[in-house]
VMD Tcl script that draws the C-alpha trace (Angstrom):
set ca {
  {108.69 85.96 119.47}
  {111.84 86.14 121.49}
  {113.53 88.03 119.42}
  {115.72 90.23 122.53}
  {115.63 89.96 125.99}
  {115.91 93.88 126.54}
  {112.90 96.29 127.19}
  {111.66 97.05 123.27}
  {108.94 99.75 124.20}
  {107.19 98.64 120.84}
  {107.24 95.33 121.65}
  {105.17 96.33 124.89}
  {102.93 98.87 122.81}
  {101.93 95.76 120.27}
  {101.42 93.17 122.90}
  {98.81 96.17 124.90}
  {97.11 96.46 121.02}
  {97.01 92.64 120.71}
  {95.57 92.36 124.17}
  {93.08 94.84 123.81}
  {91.59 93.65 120.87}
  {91.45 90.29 122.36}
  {93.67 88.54 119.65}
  {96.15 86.64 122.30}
  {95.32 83.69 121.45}
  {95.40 83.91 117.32}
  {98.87 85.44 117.93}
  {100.33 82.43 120.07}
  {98.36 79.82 117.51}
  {100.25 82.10 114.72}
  {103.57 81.90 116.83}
  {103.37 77.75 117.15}
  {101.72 77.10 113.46}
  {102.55 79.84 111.42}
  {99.11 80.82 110.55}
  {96.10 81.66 112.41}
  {92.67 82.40 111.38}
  {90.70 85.44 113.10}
  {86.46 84.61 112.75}
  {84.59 87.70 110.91}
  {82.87 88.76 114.42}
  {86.26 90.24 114.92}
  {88.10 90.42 111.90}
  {85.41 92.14 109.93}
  {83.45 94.41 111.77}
  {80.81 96.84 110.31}
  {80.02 94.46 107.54}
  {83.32 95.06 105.99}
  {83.81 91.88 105.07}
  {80.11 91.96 102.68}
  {81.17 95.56 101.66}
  {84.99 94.42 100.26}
  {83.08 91.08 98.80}
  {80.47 93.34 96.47}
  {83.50 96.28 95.55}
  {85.53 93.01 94.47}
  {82.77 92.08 92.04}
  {82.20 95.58 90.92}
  {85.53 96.33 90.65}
  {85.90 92.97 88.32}
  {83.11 93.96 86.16}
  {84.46 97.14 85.33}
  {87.89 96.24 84.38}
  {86.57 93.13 82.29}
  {83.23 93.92 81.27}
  {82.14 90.57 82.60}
  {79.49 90.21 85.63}
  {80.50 87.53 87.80}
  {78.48 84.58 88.42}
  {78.69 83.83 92.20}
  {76.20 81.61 92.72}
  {77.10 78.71 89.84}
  {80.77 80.33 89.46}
  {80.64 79.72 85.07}
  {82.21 82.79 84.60}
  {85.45 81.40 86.20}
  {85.35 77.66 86.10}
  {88.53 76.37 84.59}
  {90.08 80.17 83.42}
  {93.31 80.09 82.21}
  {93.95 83.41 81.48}
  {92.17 87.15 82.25}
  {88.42 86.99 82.77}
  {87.69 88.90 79.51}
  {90.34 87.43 77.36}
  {90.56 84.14 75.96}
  {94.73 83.93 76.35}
  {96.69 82.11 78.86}
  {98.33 83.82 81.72}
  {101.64 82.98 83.08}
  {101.92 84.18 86.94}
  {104.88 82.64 87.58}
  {102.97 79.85 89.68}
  {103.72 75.45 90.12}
  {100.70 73.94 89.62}
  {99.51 70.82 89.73}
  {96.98 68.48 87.58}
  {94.19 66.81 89.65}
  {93.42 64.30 87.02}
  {97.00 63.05 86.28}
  {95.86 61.74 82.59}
  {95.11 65.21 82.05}
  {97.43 68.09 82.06}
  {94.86 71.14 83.25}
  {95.72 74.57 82.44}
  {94.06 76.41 84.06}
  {94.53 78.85 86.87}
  {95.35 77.88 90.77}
  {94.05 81.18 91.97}
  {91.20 82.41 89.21}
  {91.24 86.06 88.09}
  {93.82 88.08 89.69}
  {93.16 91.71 90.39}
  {95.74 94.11 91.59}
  {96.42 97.32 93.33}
  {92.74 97.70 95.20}
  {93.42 100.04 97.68}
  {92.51 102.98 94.65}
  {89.70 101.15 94.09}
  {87.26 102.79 96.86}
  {86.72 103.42 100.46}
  {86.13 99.58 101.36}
  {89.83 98.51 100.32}
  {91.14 101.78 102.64}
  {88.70 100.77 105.06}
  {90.36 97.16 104.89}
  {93.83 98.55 104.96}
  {93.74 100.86 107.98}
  {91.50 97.65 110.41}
  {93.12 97.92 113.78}
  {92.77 93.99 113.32}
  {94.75 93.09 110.39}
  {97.06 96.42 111.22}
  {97.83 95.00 114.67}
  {98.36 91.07 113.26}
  {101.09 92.90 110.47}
  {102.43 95.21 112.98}
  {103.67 91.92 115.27}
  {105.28 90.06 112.72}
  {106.68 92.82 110.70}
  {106.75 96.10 112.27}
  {105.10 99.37 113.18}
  {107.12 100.45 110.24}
  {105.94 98.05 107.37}
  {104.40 99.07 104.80}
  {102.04 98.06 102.11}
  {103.54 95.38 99.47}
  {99.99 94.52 97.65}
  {96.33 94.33 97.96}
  {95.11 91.99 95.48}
  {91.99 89.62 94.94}
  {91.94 86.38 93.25}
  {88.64 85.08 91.82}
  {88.40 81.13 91.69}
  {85.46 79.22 90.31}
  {85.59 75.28 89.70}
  {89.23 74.28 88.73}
  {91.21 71.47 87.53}
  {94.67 72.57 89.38}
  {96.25 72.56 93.06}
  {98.86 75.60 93.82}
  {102.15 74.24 95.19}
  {103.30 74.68 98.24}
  {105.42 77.63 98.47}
  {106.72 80.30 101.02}
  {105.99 84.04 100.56}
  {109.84 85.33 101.19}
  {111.91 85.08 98.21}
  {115.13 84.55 99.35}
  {117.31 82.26 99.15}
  {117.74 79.72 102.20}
  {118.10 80.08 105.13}
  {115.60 82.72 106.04}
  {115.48 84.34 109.17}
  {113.14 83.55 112.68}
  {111.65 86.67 112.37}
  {109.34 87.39 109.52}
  {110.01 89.38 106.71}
  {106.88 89.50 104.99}
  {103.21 88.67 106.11}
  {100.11 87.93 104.39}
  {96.52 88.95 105.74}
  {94.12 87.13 103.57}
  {89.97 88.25 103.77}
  {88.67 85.05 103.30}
  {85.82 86.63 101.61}
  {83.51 83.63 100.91}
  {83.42 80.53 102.93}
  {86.68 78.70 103.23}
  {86.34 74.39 103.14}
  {88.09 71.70 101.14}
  {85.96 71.98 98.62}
  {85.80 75.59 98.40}
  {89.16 75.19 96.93}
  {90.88 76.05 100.60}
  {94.31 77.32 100.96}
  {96.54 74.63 102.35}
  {99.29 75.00 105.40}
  {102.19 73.02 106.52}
  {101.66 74.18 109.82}
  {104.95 75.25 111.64}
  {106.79 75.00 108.46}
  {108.43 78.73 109.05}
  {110.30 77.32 111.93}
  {112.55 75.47 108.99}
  {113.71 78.52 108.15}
  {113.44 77.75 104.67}
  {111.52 77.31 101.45}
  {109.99 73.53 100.28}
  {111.73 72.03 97.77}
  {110.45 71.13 94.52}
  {109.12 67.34 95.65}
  {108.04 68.62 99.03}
  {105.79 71.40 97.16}
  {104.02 69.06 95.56}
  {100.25 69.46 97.25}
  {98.69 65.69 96.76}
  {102.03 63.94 98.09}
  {103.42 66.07 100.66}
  {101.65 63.80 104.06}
  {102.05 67.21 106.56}
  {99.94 69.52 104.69}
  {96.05 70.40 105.96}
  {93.53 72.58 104.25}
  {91.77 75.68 106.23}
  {88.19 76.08 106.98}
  {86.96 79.71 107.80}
  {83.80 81.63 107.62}
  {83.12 84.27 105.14}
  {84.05 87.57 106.71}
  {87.24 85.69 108.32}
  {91.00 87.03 108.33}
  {93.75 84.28 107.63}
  {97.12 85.50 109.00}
  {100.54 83.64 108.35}
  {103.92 84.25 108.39}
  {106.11 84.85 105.35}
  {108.28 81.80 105.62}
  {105.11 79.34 106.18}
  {104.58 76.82 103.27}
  {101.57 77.22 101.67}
  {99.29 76.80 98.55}
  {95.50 75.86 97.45}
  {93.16 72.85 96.90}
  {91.26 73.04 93.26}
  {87.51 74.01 93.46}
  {84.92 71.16 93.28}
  {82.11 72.87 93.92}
  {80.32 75.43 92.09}
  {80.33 79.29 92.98}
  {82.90 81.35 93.42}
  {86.17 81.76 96.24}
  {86.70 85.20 96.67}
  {89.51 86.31 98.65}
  {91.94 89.44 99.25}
  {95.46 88.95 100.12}
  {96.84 92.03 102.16}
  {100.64 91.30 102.17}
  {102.63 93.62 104.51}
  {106.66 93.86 104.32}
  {109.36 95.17 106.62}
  {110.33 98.64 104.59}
  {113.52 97.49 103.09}
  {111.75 94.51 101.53}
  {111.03 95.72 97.80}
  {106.93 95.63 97.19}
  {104.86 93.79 94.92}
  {103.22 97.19 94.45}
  {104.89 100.80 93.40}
  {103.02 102.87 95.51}
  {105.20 105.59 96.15}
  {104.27 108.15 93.70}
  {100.96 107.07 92.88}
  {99.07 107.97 96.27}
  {97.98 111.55 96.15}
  {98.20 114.04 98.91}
  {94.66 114.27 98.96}
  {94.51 110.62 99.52}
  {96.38 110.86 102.60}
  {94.75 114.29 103.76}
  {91.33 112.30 103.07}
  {92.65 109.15 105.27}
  {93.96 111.92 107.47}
  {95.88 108.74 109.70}
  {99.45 109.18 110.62}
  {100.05 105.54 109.77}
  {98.69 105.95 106.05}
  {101.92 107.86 104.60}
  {104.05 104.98 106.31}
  {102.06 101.86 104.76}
  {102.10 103.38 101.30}
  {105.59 104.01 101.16}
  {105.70 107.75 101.31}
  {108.47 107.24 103.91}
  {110.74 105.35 101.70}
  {113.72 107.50 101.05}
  {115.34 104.64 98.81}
  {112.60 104.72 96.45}
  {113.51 108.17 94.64}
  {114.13 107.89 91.11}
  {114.40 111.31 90.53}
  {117.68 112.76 92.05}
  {116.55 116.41 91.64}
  {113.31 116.01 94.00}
  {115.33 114.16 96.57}
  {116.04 116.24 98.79}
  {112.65 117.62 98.83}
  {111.46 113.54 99.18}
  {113.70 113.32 102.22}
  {112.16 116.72 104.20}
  {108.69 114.91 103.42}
  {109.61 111.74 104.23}
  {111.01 112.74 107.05}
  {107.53 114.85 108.19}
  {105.58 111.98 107.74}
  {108.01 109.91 109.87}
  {107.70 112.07 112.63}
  {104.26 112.78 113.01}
  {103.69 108.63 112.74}
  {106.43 108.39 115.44}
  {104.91 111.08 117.81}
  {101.13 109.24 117.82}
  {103.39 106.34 119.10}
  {104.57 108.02 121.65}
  {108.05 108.24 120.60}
  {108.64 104.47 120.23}
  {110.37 104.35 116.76}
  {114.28 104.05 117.16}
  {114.01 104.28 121.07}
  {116.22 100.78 121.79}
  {119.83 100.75 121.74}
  {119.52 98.74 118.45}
  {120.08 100.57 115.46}
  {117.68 98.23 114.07}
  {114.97 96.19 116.24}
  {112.30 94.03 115.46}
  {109.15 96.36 116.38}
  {110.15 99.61 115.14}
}
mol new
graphics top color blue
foreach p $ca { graphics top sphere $p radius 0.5 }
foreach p [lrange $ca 0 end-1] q [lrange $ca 1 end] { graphics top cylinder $p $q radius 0.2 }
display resetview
């Protein structure tokens, strides 16, 4: 990322993270590609990645009251809609048929859980991973926050998701990334897993596909993603991607992290849903910052703003001082890094 030629102290303080955690190289193949994908030995450690897998599936069963079949994957196989509800649900995606004499219905991504990290230790535990924090952190900021922690459920299927890009703006988007995903690849990741699918260095266009280019089947630069269970898939915001349909039985489990720069509205209100004993419990300086407790732009209440901004500004302070200061020390009024 050449983003300035000047000193940028938190451009120094990522790249000493990065180093020490021995992710150089995912970071350069995520500069060139657009993605990267981090193996569980260092992306997961602890047995995270088994603990978020099983809270996934418990957390499943108790909203739907349906115990999901992971080893045959006939709970999920061709689900249109909610796992306990026999009704069609429209995310918004392009799909496409694999069987063009048939027009499939069915879901690209499987059952779609939101808003995890209230579900348990193992989503917080996921959240605040020096790993994924220092991968979001380089492409978005020490002062991102949290846009959504969601899990997607996908037995056997009959559709491909289109190719898409994760900004929503419209063209042209910027070098630098707005938005990032960190995906826990949470069973293992081949073709006929039902993979997700890159156009690798696609976010060097600067620009989202168009509708023929999104097309999965017929666009000739796209390649599908092997990973092991446990693994963390990284890309950019402005990198086309989508997903192959499942072929083979089971389940693919996954949990998209998506981080955005603070003035980027979230997928998620977190604001004034995380308790203070959530973040006395956490008890990290960077907690208040990823869940939006530092947004000042997010009152809605004009008689508690003031009071919003005196927190706010607290919680922006302490982060800042456990950096050493970093935040707002260039000459920019805005910078890349912090």
């Amino acid at each position: 990322m050449n983003f300035a030629t000047e000193k940028n102290p938190g451009y120094d303080l990522i790249l000493e993270e990065i180093n020490a955690l021995g992710l150089t190289s995912y970071v350069e193949e995520l500069d060139e590609n657009g993605f990267t994908v981090i193996p569980p030995e260092i992306a997961c450690p602890d047995g995270l990645g088994e603990r978020l897998l099983q809270s996934i599936l418990d957390v499943s069963e108790k909203r739907s009251g349906v115990k999901s079949d992971i080893n045959d994957g006939s709970t999920h196989k061709n689900l249109v809609g909610k796992l306990n509800e026999d009704i069609k649900v429209d995310y918004g995606l392009n799909t496409e048929s694999v069987d063009e004499n048939v027009v499939a219905d069915d879901s690209p991504i499987g059952d779609f859980l939101r808003a995890l990290i209230f579900e348990g230790k193992a989503f917080e535990d996921a959240l605040m991973n020096p790993v994924i924090l220092a991968m979001a952190t380089y492409l978005v900021g020490y002062q991102c926050h949290l846009s959504a922690m969601n899990a997607f459920i996908k037995g056997p299927n009959r559709t491909n998701l289109d190719l898409h890009c994760d900004t929503l703006l419209p063209d042209p988007l910027p070098d630098h990334a707005l938005v990032c995903n960190c995906t826990y690849a949470l069973t293992d990741y081949n073709l006929e897993n039902g993979s997700i699918a890159f156009v690798p260095g696609s976010h060097k266009l600067n620009r989202a596909p168009t509708k023929t280019e999104s097309v999965l089947s017929k666009n000739p630069d796209v390649i599908h993603v092997d990973a092991k269970a446990g693994s963390l898939i990284i890309f950019h915001g402005a990198v086309w991607h989508g997903a192959y349909h499942r072929t083979a039985d089971g389940l693919r489990v996954t949990m998209p992290v998506v981080f955005a720069r603070p003035f980027m509205k979230p997928e998620e209100y977190l604001k004034d849903n995380v308790s203070d004993e959530m973040i006395q419990r956490i008890n990290h300086p960077r907690f208040p910052i990823l869940t939006q407790q530092a947004d000042f732009y997010a009152v809605h209440d004009w008689k508690d703003a003031d009071n919003r901004k005196l927190k706010m500004m607290e919680y922006f302070e302490n982060y800042n001082e456990s950096l050493g200061g970093i935040l707002g020390s260039t000459d920019r009024v805005h910078d890349h890094f912090s």
